[in-house]
Structures are given as C-alpha cells and as structure tokens.
DSSP file (Angstrom, degrees, kcal/mol; ACC not computed):
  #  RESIDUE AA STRUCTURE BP1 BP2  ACC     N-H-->O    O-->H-N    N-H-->O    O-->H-N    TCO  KAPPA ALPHA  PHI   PSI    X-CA   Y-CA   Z-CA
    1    1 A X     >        0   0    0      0, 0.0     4,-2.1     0, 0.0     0, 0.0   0.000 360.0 360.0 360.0 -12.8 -121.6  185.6 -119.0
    2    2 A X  T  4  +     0   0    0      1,-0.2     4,-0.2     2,-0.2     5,-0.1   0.818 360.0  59.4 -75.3 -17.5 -121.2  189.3 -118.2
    3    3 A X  T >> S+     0   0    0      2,-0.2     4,-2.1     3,-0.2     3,-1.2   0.933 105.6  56.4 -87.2 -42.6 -124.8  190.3 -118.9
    4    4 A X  H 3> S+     0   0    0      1,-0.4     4,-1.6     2,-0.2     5,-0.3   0.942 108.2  43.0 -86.6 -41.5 -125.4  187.7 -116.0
    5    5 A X  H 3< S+     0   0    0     -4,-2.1     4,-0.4     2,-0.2    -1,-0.4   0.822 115.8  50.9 -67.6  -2.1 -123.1  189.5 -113.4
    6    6 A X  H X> S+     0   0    0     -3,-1.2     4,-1.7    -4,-0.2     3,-0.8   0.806 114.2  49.4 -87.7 -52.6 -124.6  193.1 -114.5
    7    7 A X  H 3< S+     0   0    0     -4,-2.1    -2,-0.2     1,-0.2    -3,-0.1   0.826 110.2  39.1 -68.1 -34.2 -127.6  191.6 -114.0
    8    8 A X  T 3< S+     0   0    0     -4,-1.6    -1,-0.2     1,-0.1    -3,-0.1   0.489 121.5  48.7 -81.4  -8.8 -127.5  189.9 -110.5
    9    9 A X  T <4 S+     0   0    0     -3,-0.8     2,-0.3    -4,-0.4    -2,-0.2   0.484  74.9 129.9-106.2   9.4 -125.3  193.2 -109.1
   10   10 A X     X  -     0   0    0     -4,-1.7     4,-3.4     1,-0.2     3,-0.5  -0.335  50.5-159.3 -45.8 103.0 -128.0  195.6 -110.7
   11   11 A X  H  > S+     0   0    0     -2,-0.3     4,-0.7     1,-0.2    -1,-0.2   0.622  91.1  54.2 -62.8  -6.0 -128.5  197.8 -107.3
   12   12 A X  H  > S+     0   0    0      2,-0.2     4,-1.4     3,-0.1    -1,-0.2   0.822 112.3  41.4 -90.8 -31.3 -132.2  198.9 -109.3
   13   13 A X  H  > S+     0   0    0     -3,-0.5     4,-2.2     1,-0.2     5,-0.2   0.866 118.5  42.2 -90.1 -23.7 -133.2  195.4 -109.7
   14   14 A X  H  X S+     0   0    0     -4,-3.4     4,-1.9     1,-0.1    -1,-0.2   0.916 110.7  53.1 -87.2  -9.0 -132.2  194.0 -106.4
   15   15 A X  H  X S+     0   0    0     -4,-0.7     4,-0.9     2,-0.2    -1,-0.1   0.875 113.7  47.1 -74.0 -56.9 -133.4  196.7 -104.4
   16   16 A X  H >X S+     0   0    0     -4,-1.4     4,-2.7     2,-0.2     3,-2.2   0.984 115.2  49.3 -30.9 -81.4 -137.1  196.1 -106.4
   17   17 A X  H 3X S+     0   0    0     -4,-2.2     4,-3.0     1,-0.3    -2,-0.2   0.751 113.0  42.5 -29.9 -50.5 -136.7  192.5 -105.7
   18   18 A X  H 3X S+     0   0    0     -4,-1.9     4,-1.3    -5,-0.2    -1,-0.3   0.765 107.8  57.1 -77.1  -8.6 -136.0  192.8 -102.3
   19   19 A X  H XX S+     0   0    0     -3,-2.2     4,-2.6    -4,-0.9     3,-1.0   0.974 109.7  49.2 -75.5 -56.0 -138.5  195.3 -101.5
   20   20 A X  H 3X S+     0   0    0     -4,-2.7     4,-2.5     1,-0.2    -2,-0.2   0.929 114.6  45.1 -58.1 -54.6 -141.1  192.8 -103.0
   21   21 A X  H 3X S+     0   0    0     -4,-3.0     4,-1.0     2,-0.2    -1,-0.2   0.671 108.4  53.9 -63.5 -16.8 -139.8  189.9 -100.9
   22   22 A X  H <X S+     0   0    0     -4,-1.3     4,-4.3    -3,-1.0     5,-0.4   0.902 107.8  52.6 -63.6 -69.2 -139.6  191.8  -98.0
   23   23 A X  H  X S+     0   0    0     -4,-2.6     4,-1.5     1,-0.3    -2,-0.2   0.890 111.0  45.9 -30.1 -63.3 -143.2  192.7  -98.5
   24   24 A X  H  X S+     0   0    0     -4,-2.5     4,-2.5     1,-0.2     3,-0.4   0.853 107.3  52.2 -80.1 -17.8 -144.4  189.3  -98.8
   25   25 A X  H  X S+     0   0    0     -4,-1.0     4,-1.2     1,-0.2    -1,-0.2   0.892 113.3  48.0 -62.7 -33.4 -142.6  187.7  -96.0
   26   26 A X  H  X S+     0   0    0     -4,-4.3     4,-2.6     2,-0.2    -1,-0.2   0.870 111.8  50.3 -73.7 -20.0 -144.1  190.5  -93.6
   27   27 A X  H >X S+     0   0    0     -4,-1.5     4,-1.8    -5,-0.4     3,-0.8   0.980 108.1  56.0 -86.2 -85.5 -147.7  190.0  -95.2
   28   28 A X  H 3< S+     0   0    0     -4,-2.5    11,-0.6     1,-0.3    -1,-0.2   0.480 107.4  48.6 -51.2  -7.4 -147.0  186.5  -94.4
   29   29 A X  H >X S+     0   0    0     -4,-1.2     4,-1.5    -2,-0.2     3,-0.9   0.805 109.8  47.3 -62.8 -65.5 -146.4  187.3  -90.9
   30   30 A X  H <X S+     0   0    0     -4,-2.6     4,-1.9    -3,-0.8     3,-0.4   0.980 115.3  43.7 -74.5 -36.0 -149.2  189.2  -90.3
   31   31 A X  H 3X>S+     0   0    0     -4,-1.8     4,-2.1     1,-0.2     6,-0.6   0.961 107.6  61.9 -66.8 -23.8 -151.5  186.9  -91.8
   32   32 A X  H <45S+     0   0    0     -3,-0.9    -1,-0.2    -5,-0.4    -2,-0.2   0.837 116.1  32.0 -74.0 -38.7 -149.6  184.2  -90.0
   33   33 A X  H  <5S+     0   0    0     -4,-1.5    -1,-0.2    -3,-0.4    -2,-0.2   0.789 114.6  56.9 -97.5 -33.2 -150.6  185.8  -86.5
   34   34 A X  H  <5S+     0   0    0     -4,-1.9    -2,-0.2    -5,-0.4    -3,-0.2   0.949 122.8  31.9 -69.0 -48.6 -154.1  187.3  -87.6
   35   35 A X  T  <5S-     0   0    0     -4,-2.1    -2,-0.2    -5,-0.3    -3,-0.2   0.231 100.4-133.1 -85.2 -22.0 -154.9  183.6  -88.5
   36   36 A X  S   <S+     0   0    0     -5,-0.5     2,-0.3     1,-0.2    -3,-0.2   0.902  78.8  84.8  42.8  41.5 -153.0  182.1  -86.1
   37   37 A X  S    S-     0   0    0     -6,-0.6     2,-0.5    -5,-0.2    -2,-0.3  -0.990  79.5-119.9-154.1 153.1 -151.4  179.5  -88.9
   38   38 A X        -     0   0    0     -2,-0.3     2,-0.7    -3,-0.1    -9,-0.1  -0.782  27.4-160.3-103.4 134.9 -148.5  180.3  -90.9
   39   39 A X    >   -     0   0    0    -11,-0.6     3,-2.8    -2,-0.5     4,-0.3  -0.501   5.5-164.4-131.1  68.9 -149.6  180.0  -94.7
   40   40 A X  G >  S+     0   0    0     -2,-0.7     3,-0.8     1,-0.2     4,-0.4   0.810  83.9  60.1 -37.9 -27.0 -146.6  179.6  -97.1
   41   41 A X  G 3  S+     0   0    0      1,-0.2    -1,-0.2     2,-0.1     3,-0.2   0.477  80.6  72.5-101.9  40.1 -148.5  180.5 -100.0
   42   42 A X  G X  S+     0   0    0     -3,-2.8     3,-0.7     2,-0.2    -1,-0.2   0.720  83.5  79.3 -89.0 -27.3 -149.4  183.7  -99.0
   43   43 A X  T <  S+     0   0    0     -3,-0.8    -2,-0.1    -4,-0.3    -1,-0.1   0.808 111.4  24.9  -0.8 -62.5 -145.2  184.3  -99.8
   44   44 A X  T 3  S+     0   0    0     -4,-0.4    -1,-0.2    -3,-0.2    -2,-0.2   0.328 106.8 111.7-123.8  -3.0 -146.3  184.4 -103.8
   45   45 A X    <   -     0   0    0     -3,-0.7     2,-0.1   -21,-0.1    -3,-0.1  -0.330  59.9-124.9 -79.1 155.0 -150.0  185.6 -103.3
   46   46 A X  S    S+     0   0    0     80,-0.3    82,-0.1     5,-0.0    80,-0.1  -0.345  71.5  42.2 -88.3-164.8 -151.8  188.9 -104.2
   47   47 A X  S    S+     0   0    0     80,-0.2     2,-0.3     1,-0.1     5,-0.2   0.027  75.1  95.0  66.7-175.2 -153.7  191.2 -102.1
   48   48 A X        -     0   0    0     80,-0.3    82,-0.3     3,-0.1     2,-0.3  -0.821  64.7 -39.8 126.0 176.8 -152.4  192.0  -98.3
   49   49 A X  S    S+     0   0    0      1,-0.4   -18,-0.2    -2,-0.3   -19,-0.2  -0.818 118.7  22.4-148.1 122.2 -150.7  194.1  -96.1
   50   50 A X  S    S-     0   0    0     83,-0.5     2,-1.0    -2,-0.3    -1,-0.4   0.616  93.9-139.0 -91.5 164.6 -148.0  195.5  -96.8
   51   51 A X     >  -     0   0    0     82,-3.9     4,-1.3     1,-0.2     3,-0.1  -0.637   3.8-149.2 -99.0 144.3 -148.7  195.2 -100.8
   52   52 A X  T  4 S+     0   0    0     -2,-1.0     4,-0.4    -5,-0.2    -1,-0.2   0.372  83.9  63.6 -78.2  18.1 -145.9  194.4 -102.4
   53   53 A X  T  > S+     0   0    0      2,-0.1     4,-5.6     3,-0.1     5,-0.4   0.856 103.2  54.3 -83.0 -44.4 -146.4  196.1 -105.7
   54   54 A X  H  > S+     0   0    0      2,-0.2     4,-1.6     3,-0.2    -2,-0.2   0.814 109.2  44.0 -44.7 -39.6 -146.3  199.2 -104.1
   55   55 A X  H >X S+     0   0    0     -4,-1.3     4,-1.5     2,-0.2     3,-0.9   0.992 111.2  58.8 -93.1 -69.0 -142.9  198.7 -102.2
   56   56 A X  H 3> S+     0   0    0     -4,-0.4     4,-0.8     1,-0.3    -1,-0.2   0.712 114.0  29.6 -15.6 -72.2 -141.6  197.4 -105.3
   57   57 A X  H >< S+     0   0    0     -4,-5.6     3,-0.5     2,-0.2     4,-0.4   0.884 118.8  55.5 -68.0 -28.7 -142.2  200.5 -107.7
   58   58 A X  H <X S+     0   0    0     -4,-1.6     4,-2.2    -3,-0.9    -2,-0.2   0.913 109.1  51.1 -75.8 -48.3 -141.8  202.9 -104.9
   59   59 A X  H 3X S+     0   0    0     -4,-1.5     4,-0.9     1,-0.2    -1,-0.2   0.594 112.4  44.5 -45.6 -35.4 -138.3  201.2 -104.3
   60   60 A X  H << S+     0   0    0     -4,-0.8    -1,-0.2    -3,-0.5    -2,-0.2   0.187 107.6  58.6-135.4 -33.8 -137.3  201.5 -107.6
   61   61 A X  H >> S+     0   0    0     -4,-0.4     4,-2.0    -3,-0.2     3,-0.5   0.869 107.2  42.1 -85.0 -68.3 -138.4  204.8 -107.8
   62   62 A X  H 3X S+     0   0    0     -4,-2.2     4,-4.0     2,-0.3    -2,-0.2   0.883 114.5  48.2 -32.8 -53.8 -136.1  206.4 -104.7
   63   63 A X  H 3X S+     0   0    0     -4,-0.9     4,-2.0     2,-0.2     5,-0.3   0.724 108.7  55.0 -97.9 -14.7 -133.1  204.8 -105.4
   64   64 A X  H X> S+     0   0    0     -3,-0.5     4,-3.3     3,-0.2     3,-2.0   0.999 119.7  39.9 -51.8 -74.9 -133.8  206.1 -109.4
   65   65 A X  H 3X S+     0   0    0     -4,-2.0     4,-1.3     1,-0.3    -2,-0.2   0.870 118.7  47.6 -65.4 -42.4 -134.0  209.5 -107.6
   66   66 A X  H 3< S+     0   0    0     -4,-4.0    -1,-0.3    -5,-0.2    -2,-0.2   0.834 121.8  29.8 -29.8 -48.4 -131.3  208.8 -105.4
   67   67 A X  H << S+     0   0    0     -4,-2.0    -2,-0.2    -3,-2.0    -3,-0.2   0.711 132.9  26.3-113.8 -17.6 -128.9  207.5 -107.6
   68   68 A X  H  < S-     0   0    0     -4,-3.3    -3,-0.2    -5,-0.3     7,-0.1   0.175 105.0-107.9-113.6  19.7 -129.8  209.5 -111.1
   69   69 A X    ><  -     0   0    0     -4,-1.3     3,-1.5    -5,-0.4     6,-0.2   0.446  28.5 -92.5  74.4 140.4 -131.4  212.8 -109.8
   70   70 A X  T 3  S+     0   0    0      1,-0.3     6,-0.3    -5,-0.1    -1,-0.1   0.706 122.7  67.5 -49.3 -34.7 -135.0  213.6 -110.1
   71   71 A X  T 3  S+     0   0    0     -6,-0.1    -1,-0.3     4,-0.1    -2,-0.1   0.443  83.8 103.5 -57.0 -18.0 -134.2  215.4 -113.5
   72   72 A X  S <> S-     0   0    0     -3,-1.5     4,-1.5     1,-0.1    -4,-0.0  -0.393  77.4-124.4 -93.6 175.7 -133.3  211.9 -115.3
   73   73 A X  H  > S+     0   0    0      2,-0.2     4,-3.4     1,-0.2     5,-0.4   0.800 110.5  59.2 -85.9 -39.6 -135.2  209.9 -117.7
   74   74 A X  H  > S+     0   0    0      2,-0.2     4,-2.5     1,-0.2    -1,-0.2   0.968 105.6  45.0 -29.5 -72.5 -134.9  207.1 -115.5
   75   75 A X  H >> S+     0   0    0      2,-0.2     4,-1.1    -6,-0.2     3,-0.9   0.997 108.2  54.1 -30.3 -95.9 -136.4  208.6 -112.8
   76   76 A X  H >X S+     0   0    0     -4,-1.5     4,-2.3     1,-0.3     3,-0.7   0.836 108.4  51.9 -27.6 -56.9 -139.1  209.9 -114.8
   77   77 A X  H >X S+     0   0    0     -4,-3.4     4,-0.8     1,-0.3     3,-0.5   0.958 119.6  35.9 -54.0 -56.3 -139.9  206.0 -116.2
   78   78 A X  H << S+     0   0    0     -4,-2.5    -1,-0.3    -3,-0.9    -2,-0.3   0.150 111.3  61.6-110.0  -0.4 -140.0  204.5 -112.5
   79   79 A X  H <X S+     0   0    0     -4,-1.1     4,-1.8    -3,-0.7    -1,-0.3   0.499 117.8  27.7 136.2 -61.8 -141.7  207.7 -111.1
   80   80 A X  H <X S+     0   0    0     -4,-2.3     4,-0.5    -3,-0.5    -2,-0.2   0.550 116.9  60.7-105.5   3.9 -145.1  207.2 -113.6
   81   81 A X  H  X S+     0   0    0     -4,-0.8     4,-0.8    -5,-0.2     5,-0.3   0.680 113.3  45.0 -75.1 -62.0 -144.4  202.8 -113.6
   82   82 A X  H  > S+     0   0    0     -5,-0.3     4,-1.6     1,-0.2    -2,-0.2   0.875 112.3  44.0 -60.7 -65.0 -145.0  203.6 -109.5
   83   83 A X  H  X S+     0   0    0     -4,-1.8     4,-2.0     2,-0.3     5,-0.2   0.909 120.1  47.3 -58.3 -55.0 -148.3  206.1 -109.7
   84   84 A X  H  X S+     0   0    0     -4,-0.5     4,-1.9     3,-0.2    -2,-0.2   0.922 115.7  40.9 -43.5 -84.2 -149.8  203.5 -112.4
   85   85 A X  H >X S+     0   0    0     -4,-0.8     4,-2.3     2,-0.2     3,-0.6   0.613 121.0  46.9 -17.9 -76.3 -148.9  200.5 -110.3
   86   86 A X  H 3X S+     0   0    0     -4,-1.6     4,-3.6    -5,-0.3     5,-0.5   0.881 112.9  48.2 -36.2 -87.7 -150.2  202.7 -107.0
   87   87 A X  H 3X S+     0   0    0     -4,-2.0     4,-2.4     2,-0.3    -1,-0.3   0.744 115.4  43.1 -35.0 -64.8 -153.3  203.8 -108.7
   88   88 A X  H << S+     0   0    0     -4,-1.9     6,-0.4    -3,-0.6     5,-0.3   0.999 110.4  58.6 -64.4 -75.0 -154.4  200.0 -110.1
   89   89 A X  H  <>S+     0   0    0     -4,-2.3    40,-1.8     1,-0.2     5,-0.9   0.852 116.6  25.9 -41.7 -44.2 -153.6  198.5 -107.1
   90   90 A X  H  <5S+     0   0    0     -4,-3.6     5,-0.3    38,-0.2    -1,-0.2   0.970 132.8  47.7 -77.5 -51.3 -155.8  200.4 -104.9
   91   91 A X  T  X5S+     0   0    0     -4,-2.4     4,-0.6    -5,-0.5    -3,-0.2   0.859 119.9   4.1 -52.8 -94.6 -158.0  201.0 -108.0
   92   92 A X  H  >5S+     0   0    0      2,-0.2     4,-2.0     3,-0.1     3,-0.4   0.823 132.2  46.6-119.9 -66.0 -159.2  198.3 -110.6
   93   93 A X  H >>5S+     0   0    0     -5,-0.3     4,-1.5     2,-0.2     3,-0.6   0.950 111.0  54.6 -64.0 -65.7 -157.6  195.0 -108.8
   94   94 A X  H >><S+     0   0    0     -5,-0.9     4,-1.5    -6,-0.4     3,-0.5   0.760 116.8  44.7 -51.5 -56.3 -159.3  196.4 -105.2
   95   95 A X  H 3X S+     0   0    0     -4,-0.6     4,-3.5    -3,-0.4    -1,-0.3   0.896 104.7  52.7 -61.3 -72.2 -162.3  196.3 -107.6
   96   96 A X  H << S+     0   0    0     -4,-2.0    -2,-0.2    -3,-0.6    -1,-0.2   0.389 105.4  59.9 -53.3 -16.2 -162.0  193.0 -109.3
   97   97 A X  H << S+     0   0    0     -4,-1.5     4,-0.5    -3,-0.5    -2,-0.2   0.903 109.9  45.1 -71.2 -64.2 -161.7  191.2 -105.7
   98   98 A X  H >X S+     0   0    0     -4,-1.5     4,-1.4     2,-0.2     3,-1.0   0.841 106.6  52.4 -22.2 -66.4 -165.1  192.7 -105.0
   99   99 A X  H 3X S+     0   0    0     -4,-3.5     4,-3.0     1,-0.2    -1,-0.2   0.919 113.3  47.2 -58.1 -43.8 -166.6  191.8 -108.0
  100  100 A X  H 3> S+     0   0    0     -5,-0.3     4,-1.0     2,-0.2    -2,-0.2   0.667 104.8  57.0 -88.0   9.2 -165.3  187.9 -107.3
  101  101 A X  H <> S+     0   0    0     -3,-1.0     4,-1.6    -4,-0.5     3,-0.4   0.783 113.8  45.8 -85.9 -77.2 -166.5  187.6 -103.6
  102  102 A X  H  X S+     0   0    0     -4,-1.4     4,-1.6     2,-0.2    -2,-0.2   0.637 112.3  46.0 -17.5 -50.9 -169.9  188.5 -105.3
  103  103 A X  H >X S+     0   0    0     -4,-3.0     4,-4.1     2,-0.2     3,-0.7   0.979 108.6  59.4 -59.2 -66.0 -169.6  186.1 -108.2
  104  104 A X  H >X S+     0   0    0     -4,-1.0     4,-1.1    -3,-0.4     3,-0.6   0.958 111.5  36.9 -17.0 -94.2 -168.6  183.8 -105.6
  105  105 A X  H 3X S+     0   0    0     -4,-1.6     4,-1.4     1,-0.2    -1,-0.3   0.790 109.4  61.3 -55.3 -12.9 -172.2  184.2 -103.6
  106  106 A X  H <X S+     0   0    0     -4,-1.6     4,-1.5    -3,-0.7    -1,-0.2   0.901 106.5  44.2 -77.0 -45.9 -174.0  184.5 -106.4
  107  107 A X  H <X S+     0   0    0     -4,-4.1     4,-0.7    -3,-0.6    -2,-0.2   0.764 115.7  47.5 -50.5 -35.5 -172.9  180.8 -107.4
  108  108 A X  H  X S+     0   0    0     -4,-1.1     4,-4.6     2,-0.2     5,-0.2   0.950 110.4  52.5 -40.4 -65.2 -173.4  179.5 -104.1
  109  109 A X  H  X S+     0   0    0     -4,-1.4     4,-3.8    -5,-0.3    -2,-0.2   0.770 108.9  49.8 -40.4 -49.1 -176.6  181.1 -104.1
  110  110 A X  H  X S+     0   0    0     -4,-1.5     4,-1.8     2,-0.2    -1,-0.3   0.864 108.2  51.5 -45.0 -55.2 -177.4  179.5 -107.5
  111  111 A X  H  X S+     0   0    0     -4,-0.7     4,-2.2     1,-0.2     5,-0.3   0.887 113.7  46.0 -74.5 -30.4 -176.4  175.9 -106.4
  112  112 A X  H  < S+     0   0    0     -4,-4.6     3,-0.3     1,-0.2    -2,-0.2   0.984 113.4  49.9 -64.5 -43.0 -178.7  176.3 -103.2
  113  113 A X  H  < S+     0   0    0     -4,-3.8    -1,-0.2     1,-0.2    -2,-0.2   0.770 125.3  26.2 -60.7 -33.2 -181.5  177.7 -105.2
  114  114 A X  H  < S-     0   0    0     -4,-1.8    -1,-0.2     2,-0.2    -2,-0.2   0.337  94.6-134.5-117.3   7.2 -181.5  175.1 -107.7
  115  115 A X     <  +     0   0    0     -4,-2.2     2,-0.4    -3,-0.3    -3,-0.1   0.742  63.1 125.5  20.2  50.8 -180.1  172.3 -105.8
  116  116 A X        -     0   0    0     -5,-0.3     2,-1.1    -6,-0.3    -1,-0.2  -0.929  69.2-112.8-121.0 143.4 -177.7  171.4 -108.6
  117  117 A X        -     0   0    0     -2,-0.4     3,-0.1    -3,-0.1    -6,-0.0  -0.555  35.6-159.8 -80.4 106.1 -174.1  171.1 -108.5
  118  118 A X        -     0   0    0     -2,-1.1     2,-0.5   -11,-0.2    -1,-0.0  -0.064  37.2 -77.5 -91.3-162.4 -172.9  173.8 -110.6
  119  119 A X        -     0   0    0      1,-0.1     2,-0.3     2,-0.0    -1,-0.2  -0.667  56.4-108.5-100.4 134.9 -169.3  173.6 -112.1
  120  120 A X        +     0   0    0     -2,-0.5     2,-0.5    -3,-0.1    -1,-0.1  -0.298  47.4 166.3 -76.2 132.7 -166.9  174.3 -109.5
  121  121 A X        -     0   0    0     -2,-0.3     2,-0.4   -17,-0.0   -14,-0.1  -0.988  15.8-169.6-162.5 117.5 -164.9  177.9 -109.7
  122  122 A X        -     0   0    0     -2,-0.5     3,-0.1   -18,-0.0    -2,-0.0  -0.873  11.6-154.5-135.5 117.0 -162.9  179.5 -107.3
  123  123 A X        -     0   0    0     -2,-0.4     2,-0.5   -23,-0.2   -26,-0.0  -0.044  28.4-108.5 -80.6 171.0 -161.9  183.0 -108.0
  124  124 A X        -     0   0    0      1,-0.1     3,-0.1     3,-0.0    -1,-0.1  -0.820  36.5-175.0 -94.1 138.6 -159.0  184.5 -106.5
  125  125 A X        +     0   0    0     -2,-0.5     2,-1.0     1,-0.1     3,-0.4   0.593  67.5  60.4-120.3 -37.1 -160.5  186.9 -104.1
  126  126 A X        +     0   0    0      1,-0.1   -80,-0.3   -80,-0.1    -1,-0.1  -0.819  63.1 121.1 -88.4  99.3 -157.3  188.9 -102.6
  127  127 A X        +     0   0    0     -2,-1.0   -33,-0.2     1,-0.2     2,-0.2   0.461  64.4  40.8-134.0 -11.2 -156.3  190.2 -105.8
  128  128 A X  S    S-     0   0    0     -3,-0.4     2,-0.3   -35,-0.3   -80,-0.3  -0.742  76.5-125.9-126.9-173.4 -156.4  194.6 -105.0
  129  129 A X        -     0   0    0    -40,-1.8     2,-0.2   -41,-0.2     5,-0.1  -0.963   9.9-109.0-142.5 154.6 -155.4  196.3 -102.2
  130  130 A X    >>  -     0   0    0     -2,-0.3     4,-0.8   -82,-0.3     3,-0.8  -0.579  42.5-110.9 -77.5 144.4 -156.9  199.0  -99.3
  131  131 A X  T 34 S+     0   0    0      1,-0.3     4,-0.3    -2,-0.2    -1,-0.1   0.556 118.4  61.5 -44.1 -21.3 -155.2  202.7  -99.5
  132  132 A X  T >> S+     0   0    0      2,-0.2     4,-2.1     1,-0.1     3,-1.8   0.975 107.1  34.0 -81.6 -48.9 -153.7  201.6  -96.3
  133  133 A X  H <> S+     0   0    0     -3,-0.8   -82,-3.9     1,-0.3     4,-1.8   0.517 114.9  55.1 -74.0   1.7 -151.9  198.9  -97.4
  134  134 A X  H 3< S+     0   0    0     -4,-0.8     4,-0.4     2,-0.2    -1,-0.3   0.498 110.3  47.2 -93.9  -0.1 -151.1  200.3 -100.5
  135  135 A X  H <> S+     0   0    0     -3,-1.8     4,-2.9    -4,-0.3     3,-0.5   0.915 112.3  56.1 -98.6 -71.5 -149.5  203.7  -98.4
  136  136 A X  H  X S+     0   0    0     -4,-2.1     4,-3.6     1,-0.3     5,-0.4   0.864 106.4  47.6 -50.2 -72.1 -147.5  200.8  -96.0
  137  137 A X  H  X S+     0   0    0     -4,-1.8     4,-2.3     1,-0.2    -1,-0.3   0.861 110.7  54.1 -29.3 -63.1 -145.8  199.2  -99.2
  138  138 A X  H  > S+     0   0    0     -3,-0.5     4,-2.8    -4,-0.4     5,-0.5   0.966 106.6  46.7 -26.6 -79.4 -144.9  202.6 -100.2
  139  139 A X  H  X S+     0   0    0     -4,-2.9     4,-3.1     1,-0.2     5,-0.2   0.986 115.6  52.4 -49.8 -46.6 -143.3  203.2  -97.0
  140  140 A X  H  X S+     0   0    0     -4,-3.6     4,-2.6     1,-0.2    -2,-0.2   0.906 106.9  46.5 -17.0 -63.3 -141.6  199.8  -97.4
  141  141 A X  H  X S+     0   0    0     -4,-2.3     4,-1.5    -5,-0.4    -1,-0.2   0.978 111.6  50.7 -70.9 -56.2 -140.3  200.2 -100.5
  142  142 A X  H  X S+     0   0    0     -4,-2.8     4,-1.4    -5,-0.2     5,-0.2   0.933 114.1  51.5 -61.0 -28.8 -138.7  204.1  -99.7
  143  143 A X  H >X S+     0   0    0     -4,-3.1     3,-1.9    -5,-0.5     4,-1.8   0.858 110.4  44.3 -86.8 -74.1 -137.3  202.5  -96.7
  144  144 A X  H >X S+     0   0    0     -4,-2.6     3,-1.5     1,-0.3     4,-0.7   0.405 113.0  53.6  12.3 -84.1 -135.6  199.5  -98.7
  145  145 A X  H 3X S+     0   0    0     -4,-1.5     4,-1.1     1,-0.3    -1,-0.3   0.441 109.3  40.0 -91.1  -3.8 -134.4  201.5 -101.1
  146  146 A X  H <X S+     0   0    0     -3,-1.9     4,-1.0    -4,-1.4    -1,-0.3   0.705 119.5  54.5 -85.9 -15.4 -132.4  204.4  -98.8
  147  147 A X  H <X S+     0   0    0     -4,-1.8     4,-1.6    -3,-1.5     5,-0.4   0.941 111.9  39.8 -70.3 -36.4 -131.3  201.1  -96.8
  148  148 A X  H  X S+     0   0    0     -4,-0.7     4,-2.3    -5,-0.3    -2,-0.1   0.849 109.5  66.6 -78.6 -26.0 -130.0  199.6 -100.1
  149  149 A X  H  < S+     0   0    0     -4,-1.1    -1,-0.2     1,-0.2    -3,-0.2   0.966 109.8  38.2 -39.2 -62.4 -128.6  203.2 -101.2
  150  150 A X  H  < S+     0   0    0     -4,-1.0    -2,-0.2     1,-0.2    -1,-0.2   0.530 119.2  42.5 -89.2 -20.8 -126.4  203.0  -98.8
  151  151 A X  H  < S+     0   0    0     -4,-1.6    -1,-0.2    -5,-0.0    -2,-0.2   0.558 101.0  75.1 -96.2 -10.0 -125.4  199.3  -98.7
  152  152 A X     <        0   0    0     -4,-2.3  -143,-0.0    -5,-0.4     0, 0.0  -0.576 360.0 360.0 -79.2 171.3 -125.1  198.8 -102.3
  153  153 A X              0   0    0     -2,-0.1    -1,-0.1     0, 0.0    -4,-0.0   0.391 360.0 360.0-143.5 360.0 -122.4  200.1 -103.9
C-alpha cells in the first residue's frame, strides 16, 4: 500500500493532473458561454481552448525544472515529452481535424449526390489544436505548476 500513497502525494503527477483538469473545466467554460449551453462532455473531449495537453507537459516540465534543476535527466525527459506533445498538437492532430470536417462533406455530399443512405460515421472533428490555444495551455500549465511549487510540499 505504499506505492499507492507515493503515488497519490507525487507533487509531478498531481500538478500534471491538475493542470489537465484545470484546462478542461476552463474549456468547458468558454465553450459553455460561446454556445450559450453548458456541455459536460466537453470535460473529457479533445480540441479547445485552453488545450489541455499543452498545460499538462508544460506543467510537468516547470516543476521538473523547479524542483530538479534544468541540468537533470528528469528535466530533460519532460522538457522533449512537452516540445513533442506541443508540436503534435498544433501539428498532425490540428491536421487530422481538417482532414475529418472534409471527409465529413464529402460523405454528405455523396448521400445527396446519390440519394442513398450511406453508412453513418461521425468523425471526431475537434481533435488538434490552434497555436493560440496551444500557447494558452502552456501558460496554464507554467502557472499550475509554480502555484503547485509552492503549495506542495
């Protein structure tokens, strides 16, 4: 039972964690007000503002530098886990949204043209994220994790 108390007072994994759940509750706020309906499962969804991958590594990353020096291996792991993450989010998923709002009309497009019911598929459409909201996680996460520096102990 001691690897489950190490694990639930790890200050790197709750600091991650909270960063990410912070992220999605405020993304579920702003969509909640852009929309003007509150949409619990935007909570667990991708795509957004702010994104919570971002905040997540970025968090994770800080309090690494924070709490083991820029110089550690630690560091170093959560340092190039965050630039990947960064980089794919804005990058390749951003990409792979695109590509399924297209797919999307092109099926529509299909059923109209050929006035047949084609087999019904609905792609996940928020799945990457814009440079802005992938910068705004980022700030998220670096603020978490110097709030959680300092309240963890």
């Amino acid at each position: 039972m001691n690897w489950l108390l190490e694990l639930v007072s790890n200050p790197f994994l709750i600091t991650a964690v909270s960063s990410w759940a912070l992220a999605q509750v405020i993304k579920c706020v702003i969509e909640g007000v852009l929309n003007k309906k509150l949409d619990l499962m935007r909570l667990f969804g991708d795509g957004g503002m702010p994104s919570a991958h971002s905040a997540t590594v970025c968090s994770l990353a800080l309090l690494a530098a924070l709490r083991l020096g820029c110089g550690s291996f630690e560091f170093a792991l959560a340092a190039v886990f965050a630039v990947v993450v960064c980089r794919d989010a804005v990058g390749v998923r951003q990409e792979t949204g695109k590509q399924a709002i297209l797919l999307q009309e092109i099926s529509e497009l299909l059923e109209r043209i050929t006035k047949e019911d084609l087999p019904e598929v609905r792609l996940k459409m928020l799945v990457g994220h814009t440079p802005l909201q992938v910068f705004a996680g980022m700030c998220l996460g670096a603020f978490n994790a110097v709030v959680m520096n300092l309240i963890l102990v």
